[in-house]
C-alpha positions as CSV (number, residue, x, y, z in Angstrom):
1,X,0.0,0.0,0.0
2,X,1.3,3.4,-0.6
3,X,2.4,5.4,2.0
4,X,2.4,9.1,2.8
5,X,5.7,8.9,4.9
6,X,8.2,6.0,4.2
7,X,8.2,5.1,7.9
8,X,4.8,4.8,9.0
9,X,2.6,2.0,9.2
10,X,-0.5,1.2,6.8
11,X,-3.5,2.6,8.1
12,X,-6.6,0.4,9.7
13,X,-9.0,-0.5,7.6
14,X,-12.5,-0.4,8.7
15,X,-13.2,-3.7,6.3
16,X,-10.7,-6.2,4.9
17,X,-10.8,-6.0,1.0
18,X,-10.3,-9.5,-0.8
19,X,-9.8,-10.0,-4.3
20,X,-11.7,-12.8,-6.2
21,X,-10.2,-14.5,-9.0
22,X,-11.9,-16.6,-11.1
23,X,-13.4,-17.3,-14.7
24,X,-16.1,-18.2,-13.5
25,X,-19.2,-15.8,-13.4
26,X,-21.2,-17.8,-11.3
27,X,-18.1,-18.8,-8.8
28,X,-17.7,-15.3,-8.5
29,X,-20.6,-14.3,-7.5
30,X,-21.1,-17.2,-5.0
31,X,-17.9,-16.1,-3.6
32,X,-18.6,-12.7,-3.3
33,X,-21.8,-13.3,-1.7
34,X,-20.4,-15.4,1.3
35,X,-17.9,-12.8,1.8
36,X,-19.9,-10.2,1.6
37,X,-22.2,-11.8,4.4
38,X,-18.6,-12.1,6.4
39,X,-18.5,-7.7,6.2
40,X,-15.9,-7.8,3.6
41,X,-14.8,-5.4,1.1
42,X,-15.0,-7.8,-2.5
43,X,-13.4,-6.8,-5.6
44,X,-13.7,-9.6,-8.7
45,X,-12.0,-9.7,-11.9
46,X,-12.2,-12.7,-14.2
47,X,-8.7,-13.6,-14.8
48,X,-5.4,-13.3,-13.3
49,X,-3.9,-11.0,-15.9
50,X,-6.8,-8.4,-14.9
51,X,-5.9,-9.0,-11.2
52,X,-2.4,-8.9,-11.8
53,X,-3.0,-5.4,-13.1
54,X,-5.4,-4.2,-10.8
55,X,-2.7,-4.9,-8.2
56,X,-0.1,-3.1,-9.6
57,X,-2.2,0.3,-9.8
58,X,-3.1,2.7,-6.6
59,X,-6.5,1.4,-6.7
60,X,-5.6,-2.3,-5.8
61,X,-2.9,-1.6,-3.6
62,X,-5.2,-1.5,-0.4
63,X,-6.1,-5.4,-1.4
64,X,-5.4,-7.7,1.8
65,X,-6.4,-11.1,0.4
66,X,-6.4,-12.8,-2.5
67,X,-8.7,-15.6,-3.1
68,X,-7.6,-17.2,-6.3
69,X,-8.9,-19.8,-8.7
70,X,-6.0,-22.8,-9.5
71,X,-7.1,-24.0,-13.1
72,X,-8.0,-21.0,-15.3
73,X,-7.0,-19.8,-19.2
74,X,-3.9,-17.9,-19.3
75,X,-1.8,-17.8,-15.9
76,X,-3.1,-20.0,-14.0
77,X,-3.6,-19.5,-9.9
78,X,0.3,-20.9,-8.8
79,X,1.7,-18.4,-12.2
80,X,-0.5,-15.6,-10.5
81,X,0.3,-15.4,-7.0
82,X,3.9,-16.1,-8.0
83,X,3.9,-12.9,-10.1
84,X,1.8,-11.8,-7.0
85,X,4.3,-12.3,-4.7
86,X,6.8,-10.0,-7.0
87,X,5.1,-6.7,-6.6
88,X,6.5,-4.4,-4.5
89,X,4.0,-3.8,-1.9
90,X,4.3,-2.3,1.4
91,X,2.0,-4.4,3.4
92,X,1.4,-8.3,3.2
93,X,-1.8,-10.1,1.7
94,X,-3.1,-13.3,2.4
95,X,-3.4,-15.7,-0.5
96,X,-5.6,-18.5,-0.6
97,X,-5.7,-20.8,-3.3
98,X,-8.7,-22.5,-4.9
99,X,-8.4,-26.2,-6.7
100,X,-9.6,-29.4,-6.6
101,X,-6.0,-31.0,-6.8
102,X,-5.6,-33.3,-3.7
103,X,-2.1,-34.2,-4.7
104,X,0.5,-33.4,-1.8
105,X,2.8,-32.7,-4.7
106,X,0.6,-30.2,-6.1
107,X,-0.3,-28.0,-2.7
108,X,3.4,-28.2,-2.8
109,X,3.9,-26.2,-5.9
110,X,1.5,-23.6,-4.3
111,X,3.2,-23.0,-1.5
112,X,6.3,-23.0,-3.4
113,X,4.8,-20.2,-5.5
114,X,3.3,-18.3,-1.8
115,X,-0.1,-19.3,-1.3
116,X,-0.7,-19.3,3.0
117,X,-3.6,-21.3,2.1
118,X,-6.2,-23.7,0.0
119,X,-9.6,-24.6,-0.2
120,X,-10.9,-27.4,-1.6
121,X,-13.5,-27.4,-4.6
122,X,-16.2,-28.4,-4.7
123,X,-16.7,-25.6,-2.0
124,X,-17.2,-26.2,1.7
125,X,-18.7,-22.4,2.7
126,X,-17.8,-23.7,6.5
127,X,-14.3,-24.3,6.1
128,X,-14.3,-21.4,3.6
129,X,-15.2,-19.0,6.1
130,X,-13.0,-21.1,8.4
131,X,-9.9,-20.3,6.0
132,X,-10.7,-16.5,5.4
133,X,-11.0,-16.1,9.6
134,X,-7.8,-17.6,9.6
135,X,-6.1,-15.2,7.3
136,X,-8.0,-12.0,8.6
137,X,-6.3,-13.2,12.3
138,X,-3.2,-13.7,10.2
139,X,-3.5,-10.2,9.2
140,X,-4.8,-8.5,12.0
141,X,-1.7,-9.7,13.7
142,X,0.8,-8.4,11.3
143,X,-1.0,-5.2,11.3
144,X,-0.8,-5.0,15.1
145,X,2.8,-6.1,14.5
146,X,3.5,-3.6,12.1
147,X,1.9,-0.8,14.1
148,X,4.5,-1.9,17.2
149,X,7.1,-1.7,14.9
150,X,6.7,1.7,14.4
151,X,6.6,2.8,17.8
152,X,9.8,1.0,18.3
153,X,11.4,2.6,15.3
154,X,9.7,6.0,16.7
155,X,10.9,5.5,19.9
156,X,14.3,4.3,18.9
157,X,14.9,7.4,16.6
158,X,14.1,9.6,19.2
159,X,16.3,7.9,21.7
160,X,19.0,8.5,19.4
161,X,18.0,12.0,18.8
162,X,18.3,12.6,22.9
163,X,21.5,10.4,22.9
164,X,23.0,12.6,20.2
165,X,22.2,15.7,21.7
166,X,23.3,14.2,25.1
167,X,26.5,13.6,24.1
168,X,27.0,17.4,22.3
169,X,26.1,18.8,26.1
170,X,28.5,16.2,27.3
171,X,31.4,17.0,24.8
172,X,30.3,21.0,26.0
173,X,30.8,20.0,30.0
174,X,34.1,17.9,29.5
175,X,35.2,21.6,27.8
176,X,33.6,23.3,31.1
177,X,35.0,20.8,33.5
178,X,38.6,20.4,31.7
179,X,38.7,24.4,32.3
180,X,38.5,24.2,35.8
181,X,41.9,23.2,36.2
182,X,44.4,25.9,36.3
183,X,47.5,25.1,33.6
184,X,48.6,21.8,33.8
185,X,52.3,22.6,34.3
186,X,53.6,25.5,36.3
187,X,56.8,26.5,37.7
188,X,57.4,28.1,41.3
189,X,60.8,29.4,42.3
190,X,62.7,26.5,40.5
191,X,60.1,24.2,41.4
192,X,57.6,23.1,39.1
193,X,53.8,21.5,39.2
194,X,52.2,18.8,36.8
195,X,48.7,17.7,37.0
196,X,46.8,14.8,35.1
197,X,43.1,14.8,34.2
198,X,42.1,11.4,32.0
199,X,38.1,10.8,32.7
200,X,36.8,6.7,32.0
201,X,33.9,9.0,30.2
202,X,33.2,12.3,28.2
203,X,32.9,13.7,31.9
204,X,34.3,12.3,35.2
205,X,34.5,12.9,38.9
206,X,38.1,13.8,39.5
207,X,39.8,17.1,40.3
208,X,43.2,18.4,40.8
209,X,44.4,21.8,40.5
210,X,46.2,24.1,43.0
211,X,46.4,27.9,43.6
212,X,48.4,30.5,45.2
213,X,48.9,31.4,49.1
214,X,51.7,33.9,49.2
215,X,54.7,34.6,47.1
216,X,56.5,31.1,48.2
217,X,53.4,29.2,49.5
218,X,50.9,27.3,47.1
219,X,48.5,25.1,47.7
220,X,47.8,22.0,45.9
221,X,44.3,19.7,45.9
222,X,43.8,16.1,44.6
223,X,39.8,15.1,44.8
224,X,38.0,12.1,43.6
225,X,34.0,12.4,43.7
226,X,32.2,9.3,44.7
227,X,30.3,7.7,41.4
228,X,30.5,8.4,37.9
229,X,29.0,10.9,35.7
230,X,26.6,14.1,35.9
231,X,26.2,14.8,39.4
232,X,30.2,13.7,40.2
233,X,31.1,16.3,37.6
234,X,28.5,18.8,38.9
235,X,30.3,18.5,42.0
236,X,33.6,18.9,40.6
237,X,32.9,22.1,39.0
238,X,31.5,22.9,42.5
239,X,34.7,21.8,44.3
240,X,36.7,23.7,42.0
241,X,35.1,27.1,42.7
242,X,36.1,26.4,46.1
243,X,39.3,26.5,45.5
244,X,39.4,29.0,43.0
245,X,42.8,30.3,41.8
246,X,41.2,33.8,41.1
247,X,39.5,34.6,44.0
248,X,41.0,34.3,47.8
249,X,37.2,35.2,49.0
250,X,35.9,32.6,46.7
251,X,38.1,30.3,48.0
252,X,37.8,28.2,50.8
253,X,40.8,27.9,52.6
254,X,41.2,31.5,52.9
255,X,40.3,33.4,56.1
256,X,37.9,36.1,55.8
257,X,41.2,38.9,55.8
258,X,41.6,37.1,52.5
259,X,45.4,36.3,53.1
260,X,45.7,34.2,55.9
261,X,44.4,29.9,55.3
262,X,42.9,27.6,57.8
263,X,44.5,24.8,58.3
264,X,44.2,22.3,55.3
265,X,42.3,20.0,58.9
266,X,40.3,22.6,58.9
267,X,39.7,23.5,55.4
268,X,38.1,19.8,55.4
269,X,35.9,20.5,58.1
270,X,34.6,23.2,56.5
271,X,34.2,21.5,53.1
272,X,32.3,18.3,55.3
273,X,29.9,20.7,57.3
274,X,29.4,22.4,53.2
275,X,28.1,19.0,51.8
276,X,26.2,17.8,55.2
277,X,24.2,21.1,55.0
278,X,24.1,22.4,51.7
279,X,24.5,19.6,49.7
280,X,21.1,17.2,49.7
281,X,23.3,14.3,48.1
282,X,24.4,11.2,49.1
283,X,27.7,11.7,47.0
284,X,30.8,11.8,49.3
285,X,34.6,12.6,48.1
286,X,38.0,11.6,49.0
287,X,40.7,14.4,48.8
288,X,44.2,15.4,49.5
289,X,44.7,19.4,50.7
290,X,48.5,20.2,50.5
291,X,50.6,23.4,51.6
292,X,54.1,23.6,50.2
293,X,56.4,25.9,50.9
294,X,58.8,26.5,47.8
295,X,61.6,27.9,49.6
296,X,62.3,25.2,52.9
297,X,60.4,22.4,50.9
298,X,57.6,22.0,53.8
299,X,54.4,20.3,52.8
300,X,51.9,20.2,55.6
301,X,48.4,18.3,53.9
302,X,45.2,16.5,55.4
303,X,44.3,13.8,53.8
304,X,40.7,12.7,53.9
305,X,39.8,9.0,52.7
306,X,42.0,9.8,49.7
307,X,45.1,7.1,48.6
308,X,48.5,7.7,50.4
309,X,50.7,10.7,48.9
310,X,53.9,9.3,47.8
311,X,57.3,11.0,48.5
312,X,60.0,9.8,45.8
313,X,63.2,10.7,47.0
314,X,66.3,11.8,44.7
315,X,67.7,8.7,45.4
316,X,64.7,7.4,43.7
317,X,63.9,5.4,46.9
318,X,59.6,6.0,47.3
319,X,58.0,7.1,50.7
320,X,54.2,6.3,51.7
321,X,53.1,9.4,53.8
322,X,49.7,10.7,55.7
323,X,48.1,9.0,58.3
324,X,44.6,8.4,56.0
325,X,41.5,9.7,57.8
326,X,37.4,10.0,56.8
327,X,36.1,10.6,53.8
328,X,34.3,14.3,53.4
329,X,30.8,14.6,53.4
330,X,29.9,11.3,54.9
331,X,29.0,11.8,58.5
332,X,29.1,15.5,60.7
333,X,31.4,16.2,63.2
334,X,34.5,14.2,61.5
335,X,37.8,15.2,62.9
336,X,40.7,15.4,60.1
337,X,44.1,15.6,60.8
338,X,47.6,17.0,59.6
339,X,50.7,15.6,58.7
340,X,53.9,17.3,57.7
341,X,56.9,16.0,55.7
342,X,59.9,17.7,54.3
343,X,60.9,17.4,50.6
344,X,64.9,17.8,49.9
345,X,66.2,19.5,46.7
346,X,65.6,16.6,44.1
347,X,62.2,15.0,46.1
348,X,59.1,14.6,44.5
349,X,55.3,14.7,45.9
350,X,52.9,13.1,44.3
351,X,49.4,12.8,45.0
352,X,46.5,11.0,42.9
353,X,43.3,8.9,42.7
354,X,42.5,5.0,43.2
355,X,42.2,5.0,39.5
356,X,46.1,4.5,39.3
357,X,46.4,1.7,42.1
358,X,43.6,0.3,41.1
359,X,44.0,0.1,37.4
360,X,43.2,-3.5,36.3
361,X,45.2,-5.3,33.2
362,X,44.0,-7.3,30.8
363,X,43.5,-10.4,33.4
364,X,42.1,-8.1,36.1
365,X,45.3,-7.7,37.8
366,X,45.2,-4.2,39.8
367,X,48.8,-2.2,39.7
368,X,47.9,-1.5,43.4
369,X,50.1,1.0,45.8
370,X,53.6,-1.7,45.5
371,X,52.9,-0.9,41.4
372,X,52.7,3.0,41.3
373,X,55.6,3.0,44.0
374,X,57.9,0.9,41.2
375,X,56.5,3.3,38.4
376,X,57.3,6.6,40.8
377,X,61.0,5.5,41.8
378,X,61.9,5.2,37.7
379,X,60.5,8.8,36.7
380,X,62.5,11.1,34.6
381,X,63.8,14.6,35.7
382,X,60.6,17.1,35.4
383,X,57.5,16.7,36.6
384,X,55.9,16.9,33.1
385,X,58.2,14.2,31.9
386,X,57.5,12.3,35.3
387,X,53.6,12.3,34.9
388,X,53.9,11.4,31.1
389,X,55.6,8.4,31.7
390,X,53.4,7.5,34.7
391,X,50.4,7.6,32.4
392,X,52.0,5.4,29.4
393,X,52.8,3.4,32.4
394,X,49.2,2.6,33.1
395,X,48.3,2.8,29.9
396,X,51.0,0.1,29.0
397,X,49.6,-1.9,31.6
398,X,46.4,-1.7,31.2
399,X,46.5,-2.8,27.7
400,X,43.6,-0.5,26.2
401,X,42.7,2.8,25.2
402,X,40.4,3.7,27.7
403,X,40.6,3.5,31.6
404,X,37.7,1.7,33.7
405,X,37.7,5.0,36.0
406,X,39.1,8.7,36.0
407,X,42.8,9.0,36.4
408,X,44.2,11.9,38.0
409,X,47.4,13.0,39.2
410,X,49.4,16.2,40.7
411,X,53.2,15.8,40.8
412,X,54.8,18.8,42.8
413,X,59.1,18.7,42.0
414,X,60.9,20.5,44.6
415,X,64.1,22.4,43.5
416,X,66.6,24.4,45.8
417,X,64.9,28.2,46.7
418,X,66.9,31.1,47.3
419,X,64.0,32.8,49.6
420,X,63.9,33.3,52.9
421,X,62.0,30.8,55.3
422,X,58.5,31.3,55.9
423,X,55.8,29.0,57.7
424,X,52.1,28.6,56.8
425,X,49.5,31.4,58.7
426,X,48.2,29.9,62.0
427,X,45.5,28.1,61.7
């Protein structure tokens, strides 16, 4: 039947139009009149050619069963639904087949030639009307069938329209959350900063980034959002305006004089009483706060459910630091602690998330904390050079292209400073 759009199913008819073939007059009209009886639509021609015809025009494409004569002049009833069969129709018919033959061998040829059905001359009208029920079941179905279809296709082209569109405003935020962190490789007073961003998606739940405290004091942050996706991200971006680098009254660990910080202990009781009372979430995160001092090499950090820093040496040998503590925005009240280490001319601090220790290989095998110690003791000179070859490191052993979760990294290389000592405010 011909359509008005390409993808949409054939309308309902109110009656089921059948098609009566035969060269007979009086057949025909015994036919018709049964059928008629049974609230069909009957159309009759007297020979196949004229029914052949009639179905290839506008006017017979609406036809939803055929019921054909076998013996006739011409193209006989197998010939004709065989040609039948050909047409390119949009819809299915139901074909019944009319002969006296009661040879197996014969039916056979019939269905070979796609008749559904047959009905034996001399007529039965019973098991005529028995047959035709059959068919218009037969049909009803595949119209049903048809009609599900396109609410599948419907509903599957519009899935893929939101999909589409879902990942544009996902390709947008990875933009938006990639630009919350400050320049990935910075330089203080012969020290120098790298920091690692690689989400498992278009968006991810990590965050590092750092920002300034005085003019030989930074402060460095390493976070990993519980979960995966919008609302981790969200909360990133959140997170990251909390320790903006632009603003000291934006920024968290700044005292209301805008120059002196809390504590980083403090800082992350702050950020836990924050997400018990402002955030209506169930979504926790680990972090790492860090103060460094870039001319004595004192780092003084809290770290709060987050993985072990790691200290390497410049005699490559790898320290495990902090003393581990709650995650933030779990439970109220949580007490954090401090923990200070000193970094010698040559040392390295690195902090990151559990998506380096526990990046899996090919067999499932996590690198774990002994793995990323091995990697940290063989880094190159530079921390950009040292958290490039970390990351082909774990992308080496995990053997594909994409992670299972986010990675992220901060790798802060301490270097001789020629300024005078100075300690963090009080907190």
């Amino acid at each position: 039947m011909i359509r008005s759009e390409p993808d949409m199913p054939p309308p309902a008819q109110d009656r089921l139009r059948v098609l009566i073939v035969d060269d007979s007059e009086s057949q025909r009209q015994l036919l018709a009149c049964v059928l008629c009886r049974m609230d069909l639509d009957v159309t009759m021609v007297a020979d196949a050619a004229q029914a052949l015809f009639l179905c290839m025009t506008d006017e017979g494409a609406d036809i939803g069963m055929v019921l054909s004569d076998w013996q006739m002049p011409g193209m006989d009833g197998p010939d004709f639904c065989r040609a039948f069969r050909q047409l390119a129709r949009d819809d299915y018919a139901y074909f019944i087949l009319m002969t006296s033959e009661t040879d197996r061998s014969k039916k056979a040829i019939g269905l070979e030639a796609g008749a559904d059905d047959f009905v034996t001359r001399p007529l039965d009208l019973t098991e005529l009307r028995a047959r035709i029920n059959t068919g218009r079941r037969i049909l009803d179905m595949q119209e049903a069938l048809l009609h599900r279809n396109h609410e599948v296709h419907t509903t599957l082209r519009d899935l893929t329209t939101l999909h589409d569109a879902m990942d544009r405003d996902l390709a947008e935020a990875r933009k938006l959350q990639m630009a919350f962190i400050p320049d990935r490789n910075h330089h203080f007073q012969g020290s120098d900063l790298s920091l690692r961003l690689v989400t498992s998606g278009q968006i991810g739940g990590d965050l590092v980034g750092y920002f300034p405290i005085s003019d030989t004091r930074i402060g460095l942050y390493s976070i990993d959002v519980s979960g995966h996706g919008v609302a981790s991200a969200l909360l990133t971006g959140r997170l990251a305006a909390l320790f903006s680098w632009n603003s000291r009254r934006a920024n968290i660990a700044f005292r209301s004089n805008g120059r002196d910080v809390y504590n980083p202990e403090v800082v992350m009781e702050r950020l836990n009483s924050f997400m018990l009372s402002e955030m209506e979430s169930d979504i926790y995160f680990t972090a790492v706060l860090a103060y460094v001092d870039t001319v004595t090499g004192q780092v003084v950090f809290c770290q709060a459910g987050h993985p072990h820093p790691l200290i390497r040496r410049a005699d490559s040998t790898v320290e495990q630091v902090g003393d581990g503590g709650p995650p933030v925005g779990l439970l109220p009240g949580l007490a954090f602690d401090c923990t200070t280490v000193q970094l010698n001319p040559g040392d390295a601090f690195l902090t990151y998330s559990d998506g380096l220790t526990e990046c899996a290989d090919t067999w499932g095998d996590m690198l774990e904390e002994e793995g990323l110690m091995n990697l940290l003791s063989a880094i190159p000179d530079g921390a950009e050079a040292a958290v490039d070859s970390i990351e082909a490191a774990l992308r080496n052993h995990s053997g594909i292209n994409d992670f299972e979760d986010d990675i992220s990294m901060l790798l802060f290389r301490y270097e001789t400073a020629s300024a005078s000592k100075r300690g963090l405010a009080a907190g």
